[in-house]
C-alpha angles and dihedrals in degrees: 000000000000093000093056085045091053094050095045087054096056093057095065087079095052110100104252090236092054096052128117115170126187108188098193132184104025125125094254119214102189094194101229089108095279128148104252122262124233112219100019139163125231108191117180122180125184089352094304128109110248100181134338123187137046123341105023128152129235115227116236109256087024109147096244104219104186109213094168105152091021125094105241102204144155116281117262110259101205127196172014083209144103103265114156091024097073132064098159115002091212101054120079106207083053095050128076104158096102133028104192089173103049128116082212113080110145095019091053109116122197102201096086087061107054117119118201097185094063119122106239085059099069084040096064091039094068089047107061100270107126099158142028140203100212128195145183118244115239108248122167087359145046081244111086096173141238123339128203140203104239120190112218094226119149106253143053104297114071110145105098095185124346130216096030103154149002118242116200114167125226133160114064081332107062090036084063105049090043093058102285122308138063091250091056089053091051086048089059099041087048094040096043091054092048094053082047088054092052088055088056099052089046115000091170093059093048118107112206098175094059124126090241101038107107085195134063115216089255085058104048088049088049094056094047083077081060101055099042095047105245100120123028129231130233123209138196125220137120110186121093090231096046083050093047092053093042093051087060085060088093100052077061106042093019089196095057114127122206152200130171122224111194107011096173087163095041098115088066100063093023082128092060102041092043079053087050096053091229124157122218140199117206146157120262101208104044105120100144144089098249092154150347097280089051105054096125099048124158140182077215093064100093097043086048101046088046088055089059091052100257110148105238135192121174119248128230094238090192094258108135123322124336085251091065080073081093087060096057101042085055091048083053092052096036082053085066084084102055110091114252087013113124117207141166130262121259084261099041096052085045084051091048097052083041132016093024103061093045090053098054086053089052100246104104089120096063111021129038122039138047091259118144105264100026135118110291092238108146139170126200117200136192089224141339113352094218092039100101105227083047110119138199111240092175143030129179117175120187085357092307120125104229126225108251094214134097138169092269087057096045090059099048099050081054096051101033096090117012133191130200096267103014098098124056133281114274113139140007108238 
């Protein structure tokens, strides 16, 4: 382990454009759904994957890093959630997921927000997270704005594409937010297109700032993205009936791209939405009756809805930090052994926590897995990824070797093991 740490240290001072990095031995989980390969090669070259697997070569002058014993995989891609936008939840001036009291709802992007310094980031980083899928929280409105894919890199450039996607919440959410039923969120999501519409047909002519206008001129410009398919919308719902009503937005606006957030009930239109092509986002442990629109949950959801076709990540749910994902994607696979359970395959639940979520956003060609061309972003682990006492030992994102070190750690390493005079002042005894 120190070894691996020593050489991934050395490379902090290799120009980024110079390096070639053959990581050799490990067991590789490329992160497409594949079962993993013992003795495998990992080779990255300018920040970008060459080969990963069996039999591959080692270029000459290639920094050999030997990861025999260790589980070389694809970085975790979390999301959909608000890292980099939140220091303390509970404190307003730290958290800018959400903005109740703005005039902005559609046309809000979260890119200029993103902190790269906070302290969930580096977190994440030591334990596996490499990228993230972030979104606005819907305030005054069923908009909530504009998400990104960050990288968690440590350094000041995080945002790995901006304006990815547009969030619009449905379901109890957005009824609450449009005044207090399901048919009042649908009025708003209708009414605001069609305003956006309108901008598009004159956008000289459209007054934003009217008493009666739902949408500001930023925001109608923001939705035209949704209506001619550039950008997709995610939605949120979790109730069969609310997907099965999302899923008829397309025969209305036919450009419309989606993807479905939630998706509790998924499992029990998982035909349709497969039909649909429609990706979806959910959370792989909700088995519970949390709620009304959540009556039929299942820790079966996601590994039924994979068996129709539908294309699945797991979604960061806010329990703990984004790293327990591995958590949830071995639970998925541990569930294949209760009867009448159905779970995921070591590489399917991998691919669920990597590959998967980058490819609902649309990104599968550039972040997620060890394919050739993709991203450098490489763990290595001391086990099992999805064994729980299994630990990263080291991290690269775009190339880069990562800092395994965070605040939590930080602290630990200064109170371990204390000595009289060795922590601050604080008291008189």
């Amino acid at each position: 382990m120190k070894a691996l740490l020593l050489a991934a240290a050395a490379l902090i001072a290799t120009p980024a454009a110079a390096q070639t990095i053959a990581i050799t031995g490990g067991t590789v989980a490329i992160g497409d759904g594949s079962a993993p390969i013992e003795n495998g090669t990992v080779v990255l070259r300018d920040g970008r994957i060459v080969a990963a697997g069996a039999g591959v070569s080692v270029p000459a002058g290639a920094q050999v890093v030997d990861a025999r014993g260790k589980w070389v995989t694809a970085g975790m891609t979390a999301g959909i959630g608000s890292l980099g936008l939140v220091d303390a939840g509970g404190v307003q001036e730290s958290n800018d997921s959400g903005s109740r009291q703005s005039p902005y709802n559609a046309s809000i992007d979260v890119s200029v927000a993103i902190n790269p310094d906070t302290v969930m980031i580096a977190n994440e980083r030591v334990g596996g997270v490499t990228r993230a899928i972030v979104a606005p929280d819907a305030g005054g409105s069923i908009w909530a704005g504009q998400g990104a894919v960050i990288d968690l890199g440590a350094d000041p450039s995080p945002l790995t594409k901006p304006r990815v996607f547009q969030y619009v919440e449905l379901g109890e959410g957005g009824a609450r937010n449009a005044g207090g039923s399901r048919p009042a969120a649908y009025a708003a999501l209708h009414d605001a297109l069609a305003q956006a519409a309108d901008y598009a047909r004159a956008p000289g002519s459209f007054d934003g700032r009217s008493k009666d206008a739902i949408l500001t001129r930023a925001d109608a410009a923001a939705l035209l993205k949704v209506l001619d398919g550039s950008m997709p919308l995610v939605v949120h719902v979790e109730r069969a009936s609310d997907i099965r009503q999302v899923l008829t937005l397309p025969t209305r606006y036919p450009r419309m791209k989606l993807i479905i957030t939630g998706a509790a009930e998924g499992w029990m239109v998982a035909r349709e939405i497969a039909a649909a092509r429609v990706p979806v986002m959910a959370s792989a442990l909700a088995d519970l009756p949390a709620s009304f629109e959540k009556l039929a949950a299942t820790e079966s959801n996601v590994g039924r809805m994979i068996r129709a076709g539908v294309t699945v990540g797991i979604l960061y749910d806010g329990s703990g930090g984004e790293h327990v994902l591995k958590q949830f994607a071995g639970n998925l696979v541990a569930i294949q052994k209760v009867p009448g359970s159905i779970g995921l395959s070591w590489g399917e639940a991998f691919a669920a926590i990597t590959s998967k979520p980058a490819e609902v956003v649309g990104m599968g060609s550039e972040i997620g897995s060890l394919r050739p061309g993709r991203r450098a972003d490489v763990v290595v682990w001391d086990g099992d990824p999805l064994e729980l006492a299994s630990a990263p030992t080291a991290v690269w994102i775009d190339g880069q070797p990562q800092p395994m070190d965070s605040r939590q750690r930080q602290l630990r390493n200064r109170y371990l093991n204390v000595v009289e005079g060795a922590l601050p002042k604080a008291y008189d005894r």
